[in-house]
C-alpha positions as CSV (number, residue, x, y, z in Angstrom):
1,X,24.7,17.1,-16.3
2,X,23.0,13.9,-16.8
3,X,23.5,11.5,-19.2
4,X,20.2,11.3,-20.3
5,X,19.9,8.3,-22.9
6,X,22.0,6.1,-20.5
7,X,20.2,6.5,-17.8
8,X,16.7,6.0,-20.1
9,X,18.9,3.3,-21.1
10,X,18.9,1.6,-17.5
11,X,15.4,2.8,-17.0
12,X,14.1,0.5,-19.8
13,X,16.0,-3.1,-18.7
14,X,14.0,-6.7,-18.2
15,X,14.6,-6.5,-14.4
16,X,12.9,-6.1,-11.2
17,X,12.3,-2.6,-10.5
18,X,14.2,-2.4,-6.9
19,X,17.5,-3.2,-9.3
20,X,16.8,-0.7,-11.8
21,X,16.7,2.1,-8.9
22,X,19.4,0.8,-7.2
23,X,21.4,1.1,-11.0
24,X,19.7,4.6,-11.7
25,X,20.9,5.8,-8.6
26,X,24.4,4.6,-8.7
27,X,24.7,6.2,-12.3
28,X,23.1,9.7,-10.8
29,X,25.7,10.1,-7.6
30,X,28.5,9.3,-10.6
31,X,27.3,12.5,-11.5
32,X,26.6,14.3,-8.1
33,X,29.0,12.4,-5.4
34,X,27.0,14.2,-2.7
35,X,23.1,12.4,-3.5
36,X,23.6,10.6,-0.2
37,X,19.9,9.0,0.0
38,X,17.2,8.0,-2.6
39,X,13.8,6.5,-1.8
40,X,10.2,5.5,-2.7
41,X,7.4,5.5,-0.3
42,X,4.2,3.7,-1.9
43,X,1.0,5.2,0.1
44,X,-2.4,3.5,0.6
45,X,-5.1,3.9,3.0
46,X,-3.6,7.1,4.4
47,X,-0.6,5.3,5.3
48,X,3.2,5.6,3.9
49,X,5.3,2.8,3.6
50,X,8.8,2.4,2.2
51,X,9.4,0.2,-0.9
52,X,13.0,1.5,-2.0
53,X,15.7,3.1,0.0
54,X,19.4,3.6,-0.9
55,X,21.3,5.5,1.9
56,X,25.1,6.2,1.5
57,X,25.6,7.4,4.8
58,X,23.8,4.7,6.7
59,X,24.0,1.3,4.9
60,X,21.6,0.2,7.5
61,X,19.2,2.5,6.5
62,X,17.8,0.1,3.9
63,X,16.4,-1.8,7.0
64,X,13.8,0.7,7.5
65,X,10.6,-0.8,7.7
66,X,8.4,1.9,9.6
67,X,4.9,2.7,8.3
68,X,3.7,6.8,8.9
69,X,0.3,7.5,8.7
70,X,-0.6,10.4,6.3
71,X,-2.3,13.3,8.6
72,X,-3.9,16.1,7.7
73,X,-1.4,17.9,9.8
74,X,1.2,15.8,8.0
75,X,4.1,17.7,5.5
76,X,3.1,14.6,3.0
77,X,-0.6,15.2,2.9
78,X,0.4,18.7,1.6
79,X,2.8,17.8,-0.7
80,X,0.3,15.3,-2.2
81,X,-3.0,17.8,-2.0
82,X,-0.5,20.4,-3.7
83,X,0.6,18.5,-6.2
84,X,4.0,20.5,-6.0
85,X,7.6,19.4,-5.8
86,X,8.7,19.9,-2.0
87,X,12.8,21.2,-1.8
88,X,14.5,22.0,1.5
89,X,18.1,23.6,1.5
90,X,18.6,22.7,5.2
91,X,16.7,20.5,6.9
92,X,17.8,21.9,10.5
93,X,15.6,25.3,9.1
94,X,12.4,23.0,9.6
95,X,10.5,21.6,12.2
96,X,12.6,18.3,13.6
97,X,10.8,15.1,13.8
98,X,12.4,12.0,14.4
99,X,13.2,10.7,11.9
100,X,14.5,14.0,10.3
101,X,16.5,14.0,13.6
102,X,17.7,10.8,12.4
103,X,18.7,12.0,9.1
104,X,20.8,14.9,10.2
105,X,22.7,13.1,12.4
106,X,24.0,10.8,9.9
107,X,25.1,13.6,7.4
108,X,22.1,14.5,5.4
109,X,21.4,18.3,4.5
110,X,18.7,18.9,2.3
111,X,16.1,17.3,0.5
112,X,14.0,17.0,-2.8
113,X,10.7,15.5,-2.3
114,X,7.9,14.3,-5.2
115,X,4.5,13.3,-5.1
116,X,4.2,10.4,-8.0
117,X,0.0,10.2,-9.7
118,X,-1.1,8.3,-12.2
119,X,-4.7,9.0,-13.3
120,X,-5.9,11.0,-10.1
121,X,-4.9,8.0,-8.0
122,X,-2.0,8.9,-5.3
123,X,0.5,6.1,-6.0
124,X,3.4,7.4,-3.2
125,X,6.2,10.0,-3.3
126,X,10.1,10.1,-4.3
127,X,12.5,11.1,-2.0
128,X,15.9,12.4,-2.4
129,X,19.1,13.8,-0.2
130,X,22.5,15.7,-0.8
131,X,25.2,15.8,1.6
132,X,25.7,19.5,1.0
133,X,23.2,22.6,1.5
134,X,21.1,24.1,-0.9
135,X,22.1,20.9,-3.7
136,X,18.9,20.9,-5.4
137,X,18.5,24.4,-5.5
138,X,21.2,24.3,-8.4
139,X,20.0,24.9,-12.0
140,X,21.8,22.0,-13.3
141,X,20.9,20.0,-10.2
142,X,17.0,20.9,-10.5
143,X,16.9,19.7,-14.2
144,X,18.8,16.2,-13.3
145,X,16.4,15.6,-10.7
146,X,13.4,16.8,-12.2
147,X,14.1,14.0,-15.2
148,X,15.4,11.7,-12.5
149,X,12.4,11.2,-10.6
150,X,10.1,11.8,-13.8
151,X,12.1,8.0,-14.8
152,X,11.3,6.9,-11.2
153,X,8.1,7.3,-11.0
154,X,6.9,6.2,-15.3
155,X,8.9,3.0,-13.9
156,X,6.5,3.1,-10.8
157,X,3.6,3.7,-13.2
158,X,4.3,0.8,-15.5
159,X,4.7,-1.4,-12.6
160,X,1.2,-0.6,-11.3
161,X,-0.5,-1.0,-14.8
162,X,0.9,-3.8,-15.7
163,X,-0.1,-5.7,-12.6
164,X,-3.4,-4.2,-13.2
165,X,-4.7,-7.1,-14.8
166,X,-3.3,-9.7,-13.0
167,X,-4.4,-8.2,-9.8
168,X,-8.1,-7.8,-11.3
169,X,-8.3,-11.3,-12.5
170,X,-6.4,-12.7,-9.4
171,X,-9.7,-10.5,-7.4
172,X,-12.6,-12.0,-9.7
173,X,-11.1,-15.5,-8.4
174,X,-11.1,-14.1,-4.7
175,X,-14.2,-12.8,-4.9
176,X,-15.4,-16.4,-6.3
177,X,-14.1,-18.1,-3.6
178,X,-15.4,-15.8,-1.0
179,X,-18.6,-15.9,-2.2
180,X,-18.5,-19.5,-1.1
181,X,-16.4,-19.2,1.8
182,X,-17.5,-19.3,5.6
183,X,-14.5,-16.8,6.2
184,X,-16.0,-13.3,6.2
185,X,-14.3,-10.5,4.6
186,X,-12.9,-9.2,7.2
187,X,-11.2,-11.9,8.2
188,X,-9.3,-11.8,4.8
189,X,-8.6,-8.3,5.1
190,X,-7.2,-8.7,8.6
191,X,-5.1,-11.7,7.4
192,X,-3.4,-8.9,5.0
193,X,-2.9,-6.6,8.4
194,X,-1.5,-9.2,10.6
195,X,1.1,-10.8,8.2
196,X,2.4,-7.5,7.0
197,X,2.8,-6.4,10.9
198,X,4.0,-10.1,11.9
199,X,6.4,-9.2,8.8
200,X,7.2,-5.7,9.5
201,X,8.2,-7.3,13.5
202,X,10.5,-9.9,12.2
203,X,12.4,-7.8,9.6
204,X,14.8,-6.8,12.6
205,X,16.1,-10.7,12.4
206,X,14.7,-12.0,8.8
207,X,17.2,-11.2,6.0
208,X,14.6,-12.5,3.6
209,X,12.5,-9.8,4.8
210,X,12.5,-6.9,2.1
211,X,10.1,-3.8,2.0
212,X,8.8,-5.4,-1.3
213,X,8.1,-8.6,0.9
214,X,6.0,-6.6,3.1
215,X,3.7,-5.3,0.6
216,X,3.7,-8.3,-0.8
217,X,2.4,-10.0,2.2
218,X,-0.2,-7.4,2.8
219,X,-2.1,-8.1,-0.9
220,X,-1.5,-11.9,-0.9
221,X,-2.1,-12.7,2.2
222,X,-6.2,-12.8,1.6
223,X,-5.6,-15.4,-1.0
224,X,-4.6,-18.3,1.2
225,X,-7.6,-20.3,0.8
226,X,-8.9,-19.1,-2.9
227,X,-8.8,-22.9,-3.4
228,X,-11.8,-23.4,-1.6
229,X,-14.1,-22.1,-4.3
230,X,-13.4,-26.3,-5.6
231,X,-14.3,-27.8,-2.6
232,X,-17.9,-29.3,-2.8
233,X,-20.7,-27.9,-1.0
234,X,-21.4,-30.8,1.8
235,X,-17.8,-30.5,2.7
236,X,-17.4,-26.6,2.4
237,X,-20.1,-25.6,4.6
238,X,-20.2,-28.8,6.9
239,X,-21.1,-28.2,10.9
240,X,-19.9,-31.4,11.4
241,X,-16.9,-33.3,12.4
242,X,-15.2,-34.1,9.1
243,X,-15.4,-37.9,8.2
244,X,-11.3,-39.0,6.9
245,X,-12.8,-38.6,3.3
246,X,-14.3,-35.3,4.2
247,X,-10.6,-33.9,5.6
248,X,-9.1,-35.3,2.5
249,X,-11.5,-33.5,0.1
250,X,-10.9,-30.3,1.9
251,X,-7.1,-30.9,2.1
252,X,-6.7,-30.6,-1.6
253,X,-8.0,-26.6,-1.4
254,X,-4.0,-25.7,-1.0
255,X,-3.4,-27.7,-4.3
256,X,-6.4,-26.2,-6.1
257,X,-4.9,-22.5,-4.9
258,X,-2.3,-23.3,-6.8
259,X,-3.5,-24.4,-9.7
260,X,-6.1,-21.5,-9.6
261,X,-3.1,-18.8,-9.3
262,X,-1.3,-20.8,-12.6
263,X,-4.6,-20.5,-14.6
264,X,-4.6,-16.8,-13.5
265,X,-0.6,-15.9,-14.7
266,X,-1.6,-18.0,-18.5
267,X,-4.0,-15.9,-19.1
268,X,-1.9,-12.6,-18.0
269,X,0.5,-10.7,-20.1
270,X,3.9,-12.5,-19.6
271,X,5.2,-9.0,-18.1
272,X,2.5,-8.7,-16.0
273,X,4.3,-9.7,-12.6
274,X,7.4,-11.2,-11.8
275,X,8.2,-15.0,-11.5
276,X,9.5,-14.1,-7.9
277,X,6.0,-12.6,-7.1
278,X,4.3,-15.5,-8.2
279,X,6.4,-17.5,-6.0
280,X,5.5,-15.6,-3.4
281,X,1.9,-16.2,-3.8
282,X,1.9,-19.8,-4.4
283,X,4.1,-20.2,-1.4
284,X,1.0,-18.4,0.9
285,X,-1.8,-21.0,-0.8
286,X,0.3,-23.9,-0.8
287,X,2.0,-24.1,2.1
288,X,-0.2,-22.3,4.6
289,X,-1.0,-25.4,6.3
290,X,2.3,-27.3,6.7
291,X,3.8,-27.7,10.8
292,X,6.5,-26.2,11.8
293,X,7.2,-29.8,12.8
294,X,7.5,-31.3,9.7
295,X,3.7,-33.0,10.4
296,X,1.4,-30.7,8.1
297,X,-0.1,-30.6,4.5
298,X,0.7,-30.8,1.6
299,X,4.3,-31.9,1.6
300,X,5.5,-32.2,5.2
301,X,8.1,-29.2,5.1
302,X,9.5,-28.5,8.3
303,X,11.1,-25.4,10.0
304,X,13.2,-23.0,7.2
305,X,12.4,-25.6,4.7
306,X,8.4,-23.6,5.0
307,X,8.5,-20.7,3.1
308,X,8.8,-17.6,5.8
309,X,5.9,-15.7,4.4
310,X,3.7,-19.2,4.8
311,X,4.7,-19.5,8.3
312,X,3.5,-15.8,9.1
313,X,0.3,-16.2,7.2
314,X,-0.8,-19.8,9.3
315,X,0.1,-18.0,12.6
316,X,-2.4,-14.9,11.3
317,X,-4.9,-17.3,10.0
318,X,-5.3,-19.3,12.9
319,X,-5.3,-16.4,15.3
320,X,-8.0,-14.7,13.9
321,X,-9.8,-17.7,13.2
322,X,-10.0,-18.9,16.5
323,X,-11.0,-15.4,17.7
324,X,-14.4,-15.3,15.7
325,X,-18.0,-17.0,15.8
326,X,-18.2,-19.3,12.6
327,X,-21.6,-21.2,12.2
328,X,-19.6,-24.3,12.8
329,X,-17.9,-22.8,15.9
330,X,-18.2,-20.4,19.0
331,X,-15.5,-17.6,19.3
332,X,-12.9,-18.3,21.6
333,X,-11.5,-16.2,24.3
334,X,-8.7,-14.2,24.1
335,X,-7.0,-16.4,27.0
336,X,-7.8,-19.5,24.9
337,X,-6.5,-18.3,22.2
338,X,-3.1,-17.4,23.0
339,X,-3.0,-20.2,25.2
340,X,-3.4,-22.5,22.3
341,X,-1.1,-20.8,20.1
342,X,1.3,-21.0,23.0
343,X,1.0,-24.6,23.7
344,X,1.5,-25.0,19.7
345,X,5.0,-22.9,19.0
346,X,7.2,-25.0,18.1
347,X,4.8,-27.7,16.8
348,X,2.2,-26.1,14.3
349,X,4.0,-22.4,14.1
350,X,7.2,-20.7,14.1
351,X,8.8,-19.6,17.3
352,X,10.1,-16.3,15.9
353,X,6.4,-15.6,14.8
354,X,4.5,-17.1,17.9
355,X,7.0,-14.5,20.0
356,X,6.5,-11.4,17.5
357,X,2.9,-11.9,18.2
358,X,3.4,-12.1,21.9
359,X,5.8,-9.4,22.1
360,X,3.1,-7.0,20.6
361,X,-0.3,-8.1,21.2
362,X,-1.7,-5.1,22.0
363,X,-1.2,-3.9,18.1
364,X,-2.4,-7.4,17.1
365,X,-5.6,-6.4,18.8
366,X,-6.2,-2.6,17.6
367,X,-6.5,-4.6,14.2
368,X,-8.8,-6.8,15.5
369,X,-11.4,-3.5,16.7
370,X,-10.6,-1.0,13.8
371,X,-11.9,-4.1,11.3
372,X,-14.2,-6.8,13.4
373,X,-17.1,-8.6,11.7
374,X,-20.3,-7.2,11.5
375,X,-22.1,-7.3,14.8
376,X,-19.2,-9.0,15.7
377,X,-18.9,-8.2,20.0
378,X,-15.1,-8.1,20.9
379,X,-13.1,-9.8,23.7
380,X,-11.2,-8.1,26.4
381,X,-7.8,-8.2,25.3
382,X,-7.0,-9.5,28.8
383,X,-5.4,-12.8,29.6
């Protein structure tokens, strides 16, 4: 049985929540050697998407970036509709998918499953495995794992209130901005969809690539040019070729990002997000127009020295850009396009990132149609 004030104990530390689940779940197989695999799945917009995974059997199993859609078909949409606490005491007695495939193979045998709400809002589920049949069928076991994932997901809960207000103050800037901003909505919202699949693409080769960088990327991605709601009206909605002064003036939107995003975390509760988050952010507005070649703005990084999430957003930014009608520009062909971006890897954008987008184009595209502007008549995705 449990140690239940220790591990309330280890619940309650000053640390990023990845490292308190990684510690909870340590402490819990001290107690039931055969937990072979623990994870949290956040869901949003009918889709599921790890953000924790500890896998005993398959260290490599951490590497899992896959997004499932949630079906109405789907074992998750009924877990979630039910409300209920899903337990299977052999996973080859149920319907194999691949990814169960998967998990058999490697040695796991049964498994706990929880839907985590807060507040009628779906927030994700908690998965768990045993190495042995029929584990959480055990009375002992079903109370462990009951308060176990209870602690998981008032940890998950926290997190999302917390950020609450950062996130709703970090919105009334973007919205500000937007409101002034050529860029149409859905150009920001497709920024968020191209870097996180840019970012899910590389994570087979980026070790800085987490789960929690991916979702990251997906919600901060939009704010890349929140510095614009500084830059004066002539120069903001200009249709014509910038003067040097002009370019200067509009230059300065990545500092003013910055400075808007610092405003934003003094005025939030100091608990609200992590200093590594903001990093994260401020990296996107700042650096989103430096060169791979050491030639951009603001401060002439080159190559690694350019924050990874940075390099995916310009490659996303200027894609889409170039692919719409602006009032200061034509759209461009698909051909152009790529061409362009082509004749630039190396120079303005990453390699790894130019090829991930070249390597999958076709997914890059079913973005483009399931969220194009208004009106918005689409190019043949044909070279």
């Amino acid at each position: 049985m449990f140690d239940y004030p220790t591990l309330s104990k280890l619940a309650a530390q000053d640390k990023e929540i990845p490292l308190i689940f990684s510690e909870l779940f340590d402490l819990a197989r001290s107690y039931y050697p055969s937990l072979s695999r623990f994870s949290v799945v956040l869901s949003e917009d009918n889709k599921a998407s790890n953000y924790f995974i500890a896998d005993k059997l398959c260290p490599t199993g951490k590497h899992d970036y896959s997004e499932q859609e949630i079906t109405s078909r789907s074992a998750l949409f009924q877990i979630y509709t039910n409300h209920k606490v899903r337990v299977i005491d052999d996973l080859t007695s149920v319907t194999p998918t691949k990814r169960l495939i998967h998990l058999i193979e490697i040695g796991h045998q049964s498994s706990y499953t929880a839907p985590i709400y807060y507040r009628g809002i779906h927030l994700g589920f908690v998965f768990i495995n045993a190495s042995n049949l029929c584990f959480f069928n055990q009375q002992n076991a079903q109370r462990d794992i009951a308060f176990f994932t209870q602690l998981i997901t008032n940890l998950l809960i926290q997190q999302y209130e917390s950020q609450k207000h950062f996130r709703s103050s970090l919105a009334v800037a973007l919205n500000m901005g937007h409101s002034r901003d050529p860029e149409t909505k859905e150009h920001l919202t497709r920024m968020g969809r191209y870097s996180e699949l840019l970012a899910r693409i590389l994570s087979d080769t980026k070790q800085d690539i987490t789960h929690q960088f991916i979702h990251r990327i997906r919600l901060y991605a939009p704010f890349h040019d929140i510095g614009k709601y500084r830059i004066p009206d002539h120069v903001l909605f200009s249709t014509k070729k910038f003067t040097d002064e002009d370019r200067k003036i509009m230059n300065n939107h990545t500092l003013y990002g910055e400075e808007i995003i610092n405003d934003v975390v003094s005025l939030s509760d100091n608990h609200s997000i992590t200093a590594e988050e903001v990093q994260f952010i401020k990296n996107i507005i700042r650096h989103h127009h430096e060169r791979f070649d050491g030639k951009g703005l603001p401060d002439g990084l080159n190559k690694d020295s350019i924050p990874l999430e940075a390099r995916i957003v310009t490659l996303a930014d200027v894609f889409d850009a170039l692919l719409s009608k602006r009032t200061y520009k034509h759209a461009w062909s698909v051909s152009q396009v790529m061409e362009y971006i082509e004749a630039q890897d190396g120079l303005i954008f990453d390699p790894d990132c130019v090829a991930a987008l070249r390597d999958n184009f076709e997914s890059f595209m079913n973005i483009r149609q399931q969220l194009s502007d208004s009106g918005e008549e689409l190019c043949s995705p044909v070279f």
